[in-house]
N, C-alpha and C positions, 0 to 999 in steps of 0.2 A: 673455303667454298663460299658462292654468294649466289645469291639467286639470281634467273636469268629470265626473266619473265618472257618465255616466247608466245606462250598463250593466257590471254590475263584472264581467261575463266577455267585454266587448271588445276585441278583439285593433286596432283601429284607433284609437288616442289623438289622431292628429287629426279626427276625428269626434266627440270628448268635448270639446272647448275651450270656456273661454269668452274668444272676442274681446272687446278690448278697444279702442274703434274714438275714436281722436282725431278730433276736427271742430271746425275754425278757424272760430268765428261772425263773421258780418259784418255791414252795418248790415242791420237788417229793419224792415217796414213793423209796426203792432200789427197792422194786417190782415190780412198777412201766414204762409202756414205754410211750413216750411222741409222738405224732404225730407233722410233720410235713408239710406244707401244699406247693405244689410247683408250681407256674403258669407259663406259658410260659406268654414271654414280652409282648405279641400281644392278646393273647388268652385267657381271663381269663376264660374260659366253660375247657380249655383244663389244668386239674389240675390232681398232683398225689398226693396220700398222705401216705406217708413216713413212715412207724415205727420202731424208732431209738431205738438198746437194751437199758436194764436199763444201767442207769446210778446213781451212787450212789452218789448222790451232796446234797444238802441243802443250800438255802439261799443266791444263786450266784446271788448279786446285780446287778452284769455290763449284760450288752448283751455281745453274741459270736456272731461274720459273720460265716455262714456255705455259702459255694461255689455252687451252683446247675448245673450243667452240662449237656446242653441237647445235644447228639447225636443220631446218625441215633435209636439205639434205645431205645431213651430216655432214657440214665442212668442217674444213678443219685450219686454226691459224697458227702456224709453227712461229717460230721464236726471233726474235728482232737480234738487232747486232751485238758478240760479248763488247762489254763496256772493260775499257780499259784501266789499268790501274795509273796514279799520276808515278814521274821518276823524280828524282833529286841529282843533283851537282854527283856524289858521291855514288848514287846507283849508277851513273854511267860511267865514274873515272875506275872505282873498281870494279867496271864488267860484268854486275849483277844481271846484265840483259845480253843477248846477243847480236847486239847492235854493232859489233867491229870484225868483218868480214875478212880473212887475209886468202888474197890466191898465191896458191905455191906455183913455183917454177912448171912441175907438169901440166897443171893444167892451164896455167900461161900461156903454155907455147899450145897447148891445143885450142884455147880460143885463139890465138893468134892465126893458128894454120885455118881452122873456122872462118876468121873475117879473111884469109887471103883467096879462100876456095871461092865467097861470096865476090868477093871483087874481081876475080878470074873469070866468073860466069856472067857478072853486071860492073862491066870496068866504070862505068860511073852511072853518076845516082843527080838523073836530072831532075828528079822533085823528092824531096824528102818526103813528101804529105803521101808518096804513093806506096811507100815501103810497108808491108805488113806482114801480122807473122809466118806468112807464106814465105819469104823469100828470106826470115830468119831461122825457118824451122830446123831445119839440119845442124844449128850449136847450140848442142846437144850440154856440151859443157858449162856455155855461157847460160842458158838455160838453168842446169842449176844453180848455177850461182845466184841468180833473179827470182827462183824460187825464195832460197836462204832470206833476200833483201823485203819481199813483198811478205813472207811472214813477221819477219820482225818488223816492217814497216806496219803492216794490217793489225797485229796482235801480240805485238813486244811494245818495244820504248816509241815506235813510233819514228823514229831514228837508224838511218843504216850508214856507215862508212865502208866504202869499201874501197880497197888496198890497188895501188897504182901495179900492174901485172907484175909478175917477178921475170922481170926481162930485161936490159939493156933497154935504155925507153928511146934514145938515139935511133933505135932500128924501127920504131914506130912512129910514120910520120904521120901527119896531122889530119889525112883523109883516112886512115886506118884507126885512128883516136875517134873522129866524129860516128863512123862506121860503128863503132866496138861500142858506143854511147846510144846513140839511134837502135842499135838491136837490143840493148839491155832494154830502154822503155820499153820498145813496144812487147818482149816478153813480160815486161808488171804490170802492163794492160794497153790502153790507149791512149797514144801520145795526142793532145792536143796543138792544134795548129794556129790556134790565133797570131800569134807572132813569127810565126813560122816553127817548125818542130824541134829544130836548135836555134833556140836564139842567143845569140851574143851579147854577154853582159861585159860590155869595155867599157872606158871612158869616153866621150865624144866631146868634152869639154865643154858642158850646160852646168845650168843650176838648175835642181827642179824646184828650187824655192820661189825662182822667178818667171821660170816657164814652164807648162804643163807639159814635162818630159818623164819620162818613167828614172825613179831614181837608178836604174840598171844601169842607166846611159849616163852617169856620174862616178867621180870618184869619192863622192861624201860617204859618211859612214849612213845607212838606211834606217836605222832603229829597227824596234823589236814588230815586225809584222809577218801578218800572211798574206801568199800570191791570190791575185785575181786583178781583172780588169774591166768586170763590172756583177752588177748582181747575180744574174744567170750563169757566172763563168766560174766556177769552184772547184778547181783542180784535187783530185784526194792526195796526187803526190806532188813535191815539188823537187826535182832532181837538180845538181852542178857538179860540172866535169871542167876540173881542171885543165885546160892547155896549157897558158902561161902566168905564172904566177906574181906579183908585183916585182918589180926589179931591185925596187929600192926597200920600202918598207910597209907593212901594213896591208889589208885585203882577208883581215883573219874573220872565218865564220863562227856564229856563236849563237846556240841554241839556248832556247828556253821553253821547259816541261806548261803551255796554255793549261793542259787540267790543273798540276798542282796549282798556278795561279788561280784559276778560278777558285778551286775549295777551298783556299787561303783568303781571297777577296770575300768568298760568301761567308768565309766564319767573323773576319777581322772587321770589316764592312759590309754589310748586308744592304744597307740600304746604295750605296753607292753599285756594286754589284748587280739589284735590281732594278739602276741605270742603265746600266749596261749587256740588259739583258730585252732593252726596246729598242725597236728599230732608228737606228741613226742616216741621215743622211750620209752619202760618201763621191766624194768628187770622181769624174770617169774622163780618166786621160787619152783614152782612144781618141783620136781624130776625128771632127765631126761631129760628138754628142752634142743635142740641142738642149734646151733647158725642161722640154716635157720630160729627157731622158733621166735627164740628172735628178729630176722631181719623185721619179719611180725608184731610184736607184739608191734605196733605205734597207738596211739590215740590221739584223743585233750585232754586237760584238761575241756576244752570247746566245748563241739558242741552244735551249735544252730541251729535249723530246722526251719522250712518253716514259722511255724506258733508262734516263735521267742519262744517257748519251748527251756530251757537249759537244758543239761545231762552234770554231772558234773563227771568228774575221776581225781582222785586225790592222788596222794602217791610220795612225793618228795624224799624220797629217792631212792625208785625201780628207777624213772624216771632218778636220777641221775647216779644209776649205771647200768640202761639196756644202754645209752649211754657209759659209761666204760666199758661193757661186747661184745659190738660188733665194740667197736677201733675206734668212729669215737668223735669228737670232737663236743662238745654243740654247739650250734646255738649261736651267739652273745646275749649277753643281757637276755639267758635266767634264769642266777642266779638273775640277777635284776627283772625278770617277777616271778622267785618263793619266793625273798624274797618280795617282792610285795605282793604277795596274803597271803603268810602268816600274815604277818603283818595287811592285811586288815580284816584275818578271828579274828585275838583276839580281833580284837576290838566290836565283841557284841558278847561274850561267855554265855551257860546258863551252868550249872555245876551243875550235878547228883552224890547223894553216893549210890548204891543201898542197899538193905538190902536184907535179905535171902529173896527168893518167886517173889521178884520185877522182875519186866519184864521193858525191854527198847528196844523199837524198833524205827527204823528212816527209812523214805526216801531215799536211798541208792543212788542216782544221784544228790538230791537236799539237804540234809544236810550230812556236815563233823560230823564226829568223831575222840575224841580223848581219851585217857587215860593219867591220873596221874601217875605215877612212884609209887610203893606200894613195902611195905616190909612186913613180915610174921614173925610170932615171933616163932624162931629157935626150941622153947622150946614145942612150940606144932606143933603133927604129921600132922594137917588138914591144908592144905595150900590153899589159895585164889582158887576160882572153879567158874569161869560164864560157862554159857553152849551159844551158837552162834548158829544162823539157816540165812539161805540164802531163801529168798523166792522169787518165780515169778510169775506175774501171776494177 
């Protein structure tokens, strides 16, 4: 307890508290709302009780402190985000999370019949940005399975793979793939549309080293970052659906757990850490930024809030050249604070190949992405094709 001085000439200081009310979660339904029960310090007759939206958790061992706040009229401040635990290399490869999603044949064929009833009713889809969950509501199946992904994405590893359909994948052409991808976002919340709502990450045969091109539009390997394309634009999920996958060799995904690196950086180097935890300048590849823009367009690599929640942004190259793009000179030590982290994110890598159908979505604040360098073999027309969705929400 601590005192909460609402009136500085009260003579009663238990009537100033703020309670501090520990509550042991247990399993809940996503349907589910939990009650809360809130007593002033003095008065246990004088109680409210709280009903917090669902929340979609499972099996959260530890307690939370939520803050209770009594003012003139009794408000009340319910509890900020559970903080997540970090993972390692080996908590994902032996499956301590459930982060590896497999659909069986039944209900394969029921999303399948799902997206053909959709396309029977809307044989095409002449703007993706108009599709919503209205016109997905009735897959019912695919539905949960997007339940399963946004839990463990929201409140597991942060991480979901989920399993190319158990079908013959020949029989699913590649307007019934886009379809099956496009409904899955927008049941984990809101697909952003800056780039359009799938956007294709292929080769176009750039370097983004020499032109301000998004490395998507490359076939180099990308390093360890997260999505965005400028400071206001902070996607929570970042989703990839496999079409086609390299011909020849290479195009492998590869994760890396941003918390554990953090609490690794902040115990090993602190001071480098609390580099990286002030706003840096970051180059903004949309077409068009002028240089007021790019002057505003500063964030941490690290922000940490109140409730020691980290949001993680990360792309060391842009950061390198948004400081080249507006003439002013790195901060001391901060190529030592990015070779730092890099070096800290390879050391517990997990590494994905997709296959046609497979879906890979992550945490967009809380785990890195990277790609493998891939090559396509000249001789055939079909060149590597993932499709990309930004979600919020």
């Amino acid at each position: 307890k601590r005192k909460h001085n609402r009136k500085s000439n009260s003579n009663n200081n238990s009537k100033n508290m703020v309670k501090v009310i520990e509550i042991q979660q247990r399993l809940y339904l996503a349907t589910d709302n939990f009650r809360m029960i809130v007593r002033d310090s003095d008065d246990d007759d004088d109680e409210q009780v709280v009903k917090v939206p669902s929340i979609e958790f499972q099996k959260v061992k530890r307690s939370i402190h939520v803050r209770s706040r009594y003012g003139p009229s009794s408000s009340i401040l319910v509890p900020a985000a559970i903080v997540r635990e970090p993972w390692t290399r080996d908590d994902l490869l032996e499956r301590r999370f459930q982060h590896s999603i497999e659909i069986d044949s039944g209900d394969s064929q029921e999303i399948v019949d799902e997206l053909l009833e959709w396309r029977k009713t809307q044989p095409q889809i002449v703007d993706e940005q108009d599709v919503t969950l209205k016109d997905v509501a009735h897959m019912k199946t695919l539905a949960s399975i997007a339940r399963q992904a946004r839990h463990e994405l929201y409140h597991g590893s942060g991480v979901a793979r989920i399993s190319k359909l158990d079908i013959t994948m020949d029989g699913i052409d590649d307007d019934l793939l886009r379809r099956y991808y496009l409904a899955f976002g927008v049941h984990l919340g809101k697909p952003l549309g800056n780039y359009g709502r799938l956007y294709s990450v292929e080769d176009q045969g750039g370097d983004y080293t020499k032109k301000a091109i998004p490395v998507s539009q490359t076939r180099a390997t990308t390093r360890f970052h997260t999505d965005s394309s400028a400071k206001a634009v902070k996607p929570d999920l970042v989703g990839l659906l496999c079409v086609r996958p390299a011909s020849l060799r290479g195009g492998a995904s590869r994760l890396a757990c941003g918390l554990l690196a953090y609490n690794t950086m902040k115990s090993r180097h602190p001071e480098l850490c609390a580099l990286l935890e002030q706003p840096h300048y970051r180059d903004i590849v949309t077409p068009g930024a002028d240089a007021s823009q790019r002057r505003d367009n500063a964030f941490p690599v690290f922000a940490v809030s109140l409730d020691n929640s980290v949001c993680i942004r990360y792309m060391r190259f842009w950061i390198e050249k948004g400081y080249e793009k507006i003439g002013l000179p790195q901060p001391p030590r901060l190529q030592e604070a990015l070779d730092t982290l890099d070096a800290i994110l390879e050391e517990q890598v997990v590494t994905f190949t997709l296959e046609r159908g497979e879906m890979l979505w992550v945490h967009n604040t809380t785990v890195l992405h990277d790609r493998t360098a891939y090559e396509d073999d000249p001789g055939i027309n079909q060149k590597r094709l993932l499709l990309r969705q930004w979600v919020v929400g």
